[in-house]
ZADO-1210 file (C-alpha; in nm, 4 decimals, padded with zeros to 6 digits):
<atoms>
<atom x="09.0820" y="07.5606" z="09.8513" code="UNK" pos="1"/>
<atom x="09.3977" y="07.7453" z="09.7651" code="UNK" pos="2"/>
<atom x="09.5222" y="07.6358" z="09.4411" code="UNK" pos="3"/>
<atom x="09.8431" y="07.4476" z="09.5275" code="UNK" pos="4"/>
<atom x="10.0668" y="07.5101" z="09.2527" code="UNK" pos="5"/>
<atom x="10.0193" y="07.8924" z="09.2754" code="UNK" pos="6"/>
<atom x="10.0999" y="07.8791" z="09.6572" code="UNK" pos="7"/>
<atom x="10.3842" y="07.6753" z="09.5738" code="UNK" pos="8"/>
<atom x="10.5060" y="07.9503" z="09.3549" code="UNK" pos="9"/>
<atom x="10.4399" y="08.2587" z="09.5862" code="UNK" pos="10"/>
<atom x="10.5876" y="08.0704" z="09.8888" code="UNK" pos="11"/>
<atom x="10.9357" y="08.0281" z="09.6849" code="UNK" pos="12"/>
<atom x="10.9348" y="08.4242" z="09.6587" code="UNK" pos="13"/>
<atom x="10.8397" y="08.5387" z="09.9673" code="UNK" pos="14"/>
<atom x="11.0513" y="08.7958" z="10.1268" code="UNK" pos="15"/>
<atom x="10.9028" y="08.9412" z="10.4619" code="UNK" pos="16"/>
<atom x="10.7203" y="08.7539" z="10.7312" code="UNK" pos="17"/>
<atom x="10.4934" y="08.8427" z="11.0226" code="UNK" pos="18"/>
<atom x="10.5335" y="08.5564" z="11.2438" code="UNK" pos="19"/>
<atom x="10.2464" y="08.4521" z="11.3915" code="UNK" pos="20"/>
<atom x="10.3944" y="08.5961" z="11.7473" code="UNK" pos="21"/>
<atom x="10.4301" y="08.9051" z="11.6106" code="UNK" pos="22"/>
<atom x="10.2268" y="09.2020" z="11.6433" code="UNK" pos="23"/>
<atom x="10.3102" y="09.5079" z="11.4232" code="UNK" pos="24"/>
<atom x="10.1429" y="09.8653" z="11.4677" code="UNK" pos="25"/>
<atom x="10.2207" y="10.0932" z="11.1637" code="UNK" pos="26"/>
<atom x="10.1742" y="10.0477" z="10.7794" code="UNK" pos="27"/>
<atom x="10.4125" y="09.7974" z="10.6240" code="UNK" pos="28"/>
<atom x="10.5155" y="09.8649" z="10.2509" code="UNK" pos="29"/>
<atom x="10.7458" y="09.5618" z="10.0783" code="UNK" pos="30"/>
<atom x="10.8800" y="09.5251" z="09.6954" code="UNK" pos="31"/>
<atom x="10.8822" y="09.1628" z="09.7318" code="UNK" pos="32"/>
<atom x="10.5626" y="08.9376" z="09.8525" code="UNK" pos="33"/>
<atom x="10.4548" y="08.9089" z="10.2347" code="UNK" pos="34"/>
<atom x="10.3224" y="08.6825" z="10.4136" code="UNK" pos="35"/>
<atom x="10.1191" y="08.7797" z="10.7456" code="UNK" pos="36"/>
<atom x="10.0759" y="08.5036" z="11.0340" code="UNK" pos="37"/>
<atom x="10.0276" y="08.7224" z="11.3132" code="UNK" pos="38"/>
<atom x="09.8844" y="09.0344" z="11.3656" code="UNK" pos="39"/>
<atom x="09.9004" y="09.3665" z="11.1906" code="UNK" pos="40"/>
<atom x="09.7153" y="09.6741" z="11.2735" code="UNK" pos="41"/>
<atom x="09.7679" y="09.9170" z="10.9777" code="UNK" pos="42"/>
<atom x="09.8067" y="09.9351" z="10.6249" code="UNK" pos="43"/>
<atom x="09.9714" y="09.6755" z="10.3975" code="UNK" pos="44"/>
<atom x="10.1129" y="09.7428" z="10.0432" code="UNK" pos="45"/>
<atom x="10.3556" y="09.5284" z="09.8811" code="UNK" pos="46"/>
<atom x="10.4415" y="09.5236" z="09.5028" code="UNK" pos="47"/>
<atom x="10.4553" y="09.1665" z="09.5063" code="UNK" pos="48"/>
<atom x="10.2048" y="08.8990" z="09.6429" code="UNK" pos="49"/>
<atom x="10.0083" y="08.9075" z="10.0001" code="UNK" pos="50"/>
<atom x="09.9347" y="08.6495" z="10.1701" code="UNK" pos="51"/>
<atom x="09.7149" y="08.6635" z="10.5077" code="UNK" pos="52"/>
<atom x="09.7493" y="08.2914" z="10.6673" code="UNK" pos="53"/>
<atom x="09.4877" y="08.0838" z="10.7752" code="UNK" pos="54"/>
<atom x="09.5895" y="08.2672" z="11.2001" code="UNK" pos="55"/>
<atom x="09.6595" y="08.5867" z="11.0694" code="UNK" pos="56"/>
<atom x="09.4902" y="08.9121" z="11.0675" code="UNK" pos="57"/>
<atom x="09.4738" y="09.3012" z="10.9120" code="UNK" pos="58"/>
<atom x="09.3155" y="09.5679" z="11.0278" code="UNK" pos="59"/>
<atom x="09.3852" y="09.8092" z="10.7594" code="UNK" pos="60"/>
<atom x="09.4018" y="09.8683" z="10.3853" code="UNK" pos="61"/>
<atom x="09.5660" y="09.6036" z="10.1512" code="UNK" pos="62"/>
<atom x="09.7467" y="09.6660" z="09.8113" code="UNK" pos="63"/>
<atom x="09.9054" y="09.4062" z="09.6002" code="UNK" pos="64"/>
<atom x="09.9680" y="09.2399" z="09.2873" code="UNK" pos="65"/>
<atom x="09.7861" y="08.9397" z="09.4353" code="UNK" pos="66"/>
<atom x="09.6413" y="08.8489" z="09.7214" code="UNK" pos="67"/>
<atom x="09.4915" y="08.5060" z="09.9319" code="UNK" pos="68"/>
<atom x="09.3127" y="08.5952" z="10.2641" code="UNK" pos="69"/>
<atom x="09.3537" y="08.3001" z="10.4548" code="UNK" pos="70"/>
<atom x="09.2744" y="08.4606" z="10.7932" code="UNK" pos="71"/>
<atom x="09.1334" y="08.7955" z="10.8854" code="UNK" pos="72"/>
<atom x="09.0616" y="09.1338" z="10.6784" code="UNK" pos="73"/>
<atom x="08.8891" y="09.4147" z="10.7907" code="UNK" pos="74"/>
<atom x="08.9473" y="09.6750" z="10.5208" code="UNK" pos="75"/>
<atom x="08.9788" y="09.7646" z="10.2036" code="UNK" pos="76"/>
<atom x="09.1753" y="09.5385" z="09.9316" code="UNK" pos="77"/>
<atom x="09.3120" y="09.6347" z="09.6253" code="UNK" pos="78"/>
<atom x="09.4527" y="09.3799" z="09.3563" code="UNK" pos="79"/>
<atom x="09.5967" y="09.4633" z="09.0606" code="UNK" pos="80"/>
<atom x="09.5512" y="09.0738" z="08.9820" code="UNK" pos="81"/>
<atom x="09.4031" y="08.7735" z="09.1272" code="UNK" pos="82"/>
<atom x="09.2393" y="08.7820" z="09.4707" code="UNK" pos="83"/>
<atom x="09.1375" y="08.4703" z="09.6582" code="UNK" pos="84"/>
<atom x="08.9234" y="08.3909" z="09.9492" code="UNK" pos="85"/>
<atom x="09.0132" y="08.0691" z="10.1113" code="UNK" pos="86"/>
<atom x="08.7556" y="07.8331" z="10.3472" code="UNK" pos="87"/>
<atom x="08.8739" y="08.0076" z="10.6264" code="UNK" pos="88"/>
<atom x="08.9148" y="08.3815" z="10.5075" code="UNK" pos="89"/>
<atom x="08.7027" y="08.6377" z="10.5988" code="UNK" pos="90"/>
<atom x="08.6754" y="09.0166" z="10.4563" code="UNK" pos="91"/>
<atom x="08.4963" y="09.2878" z="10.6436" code="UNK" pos="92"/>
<atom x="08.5796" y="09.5780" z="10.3336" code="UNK" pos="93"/>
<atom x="08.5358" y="09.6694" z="09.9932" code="UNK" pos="94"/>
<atom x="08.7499" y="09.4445" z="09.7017" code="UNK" pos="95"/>
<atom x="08.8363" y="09.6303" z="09.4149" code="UNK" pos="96"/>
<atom x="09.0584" y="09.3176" z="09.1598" code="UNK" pos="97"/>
<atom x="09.1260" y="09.2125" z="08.8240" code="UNK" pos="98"/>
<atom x="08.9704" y="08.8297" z="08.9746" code="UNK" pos="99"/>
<atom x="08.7994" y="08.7032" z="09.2269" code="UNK" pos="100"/>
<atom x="08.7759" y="08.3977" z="09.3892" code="UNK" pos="101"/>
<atom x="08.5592" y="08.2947" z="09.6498" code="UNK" pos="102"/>
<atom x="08.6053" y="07.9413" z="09.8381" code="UNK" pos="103"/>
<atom x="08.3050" y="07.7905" z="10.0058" code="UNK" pos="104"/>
<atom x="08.2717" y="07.8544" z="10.3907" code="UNK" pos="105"/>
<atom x="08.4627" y="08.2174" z="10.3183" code="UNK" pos="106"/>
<atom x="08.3128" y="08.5499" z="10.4396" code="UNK" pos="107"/>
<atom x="08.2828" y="08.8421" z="10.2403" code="UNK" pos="108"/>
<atom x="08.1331" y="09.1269" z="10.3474" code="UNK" pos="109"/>
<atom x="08.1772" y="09.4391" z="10.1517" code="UNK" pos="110"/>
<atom x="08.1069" y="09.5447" z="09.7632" code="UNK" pos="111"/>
<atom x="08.3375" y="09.4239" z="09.4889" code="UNK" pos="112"/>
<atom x="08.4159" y="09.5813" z="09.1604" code="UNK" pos="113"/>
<atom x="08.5884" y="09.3841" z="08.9240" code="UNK" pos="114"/>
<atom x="08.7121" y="09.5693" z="08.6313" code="UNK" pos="115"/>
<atom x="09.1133" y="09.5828" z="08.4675" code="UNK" pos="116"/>
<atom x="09.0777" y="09.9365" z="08.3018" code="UNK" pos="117"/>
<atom x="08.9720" y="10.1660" z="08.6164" code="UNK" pos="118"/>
<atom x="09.2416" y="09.9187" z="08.8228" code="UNK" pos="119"/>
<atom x="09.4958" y="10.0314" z="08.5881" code="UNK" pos="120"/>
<atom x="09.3922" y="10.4349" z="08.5775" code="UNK" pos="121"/>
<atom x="09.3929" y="10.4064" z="08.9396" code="UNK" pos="122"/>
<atom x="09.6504" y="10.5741" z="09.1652" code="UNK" pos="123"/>
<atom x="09.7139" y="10.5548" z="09.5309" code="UNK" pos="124"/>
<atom x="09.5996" y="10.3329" z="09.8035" code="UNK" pos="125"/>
<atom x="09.3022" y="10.1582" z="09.7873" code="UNK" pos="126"/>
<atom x="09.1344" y="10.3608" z="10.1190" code="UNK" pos="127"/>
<atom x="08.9940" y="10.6050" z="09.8229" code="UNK" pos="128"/>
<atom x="08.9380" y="10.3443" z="09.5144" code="UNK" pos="129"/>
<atom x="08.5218" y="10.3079" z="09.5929" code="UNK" pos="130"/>
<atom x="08.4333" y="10.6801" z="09.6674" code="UNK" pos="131"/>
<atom x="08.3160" y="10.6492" z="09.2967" code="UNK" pos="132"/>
<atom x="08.1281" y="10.4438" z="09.3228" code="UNK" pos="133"/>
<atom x="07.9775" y="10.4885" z="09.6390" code="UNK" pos="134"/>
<atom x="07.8359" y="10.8436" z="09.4566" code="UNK" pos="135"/>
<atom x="07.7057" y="10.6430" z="09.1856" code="UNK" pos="136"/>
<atom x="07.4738" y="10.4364" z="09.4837" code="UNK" pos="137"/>
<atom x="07.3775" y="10.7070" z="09.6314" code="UNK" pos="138"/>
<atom x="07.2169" y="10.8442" z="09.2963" code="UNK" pos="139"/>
<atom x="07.0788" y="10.5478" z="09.2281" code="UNK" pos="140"/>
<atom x="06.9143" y="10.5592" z="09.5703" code="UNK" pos="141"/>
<atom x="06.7859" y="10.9024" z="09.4837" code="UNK" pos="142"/>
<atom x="06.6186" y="10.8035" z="09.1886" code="UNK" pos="143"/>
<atom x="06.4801" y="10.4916" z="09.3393" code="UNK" pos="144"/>
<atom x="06.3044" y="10.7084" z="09.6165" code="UNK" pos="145"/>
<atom x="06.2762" y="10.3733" z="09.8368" code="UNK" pos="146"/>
<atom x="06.0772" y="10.2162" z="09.5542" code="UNK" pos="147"/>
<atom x="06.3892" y="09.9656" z="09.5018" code="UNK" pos="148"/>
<atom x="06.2586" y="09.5482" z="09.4890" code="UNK" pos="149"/>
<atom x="06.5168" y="09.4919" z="09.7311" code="UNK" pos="150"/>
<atom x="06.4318" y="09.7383" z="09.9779" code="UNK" pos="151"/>
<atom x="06.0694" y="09.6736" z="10.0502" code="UNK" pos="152"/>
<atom x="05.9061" y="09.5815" z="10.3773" code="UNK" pos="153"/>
</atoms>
């Protein structure tokens, strides 16, 4: 459940909104926080709060200070603070956050690092924040050689 009095305090500073008609092709950079009820097909970076309603959808890249997922993701999201994951959020991508919060009945789908120091050393969008660590997996699977617990038949 989104926690009410933090809503409360992102909806009275919202500056841009996708209507839930709307349909927007293109990256969308903001200052101020946005709030996406329709559809976007792109990336989305805002210096401020993001919030993707319970009928709205990305298919792109996400940056922002924080960030609830209400409706659809399918992409990478980047958070240089809190990052939550309502009931009826889902997230096809990699999260890379400060926090994480994960309602019941949510979908996440992706790996999720969780660490202040390499968000703050970080620069650029978030489209290149796991290639890190996707080299560290892929030694790890090289020393494993298949004998990981997880992997056997």
């Amino acid at each position: 459940m989104l926690g009410k009095k933090s809503v409360e305090q992102i909806n009275a500073k919202i500056s841009s909104v996708i209507g839930a008609d709307m349909v927007v092709d293109g990256d969308i950079h903001a200052k101020e926080a946005v709030r996406v009820e329709g559809k976007v097909t792109g990336d989305v970076e805002t210096e401020g709060a993001l919030i993707i309603s319970a009928g709205g959808s990305v298919k792109g890249n996400v940056k922002g200070s924080s960030i609830i997922i209400g409706g659809s993701l399918e992409g990478d999201l980047c958070s240089g603070g809190r990052t939550e994951v309502a009931s009826t959020g889902k997230v096809i991508g990699n999260i890379r956050t400060k926090s994480l919060v994960v309602d019941e009945n949510a979908v996440f789908q992706g790996q999720c690092i969780m660490n202040a120091e390499s968000l703050d050393s970080q620069s650029g969008t978030s489209s290149g924040a796991f290639s890190k660590m996707d080299e560290e997996e892929d030694k790890k699977d090289n020393n494993n050689n298949g004998n990981n617990k997880w992997n056997k038949k």
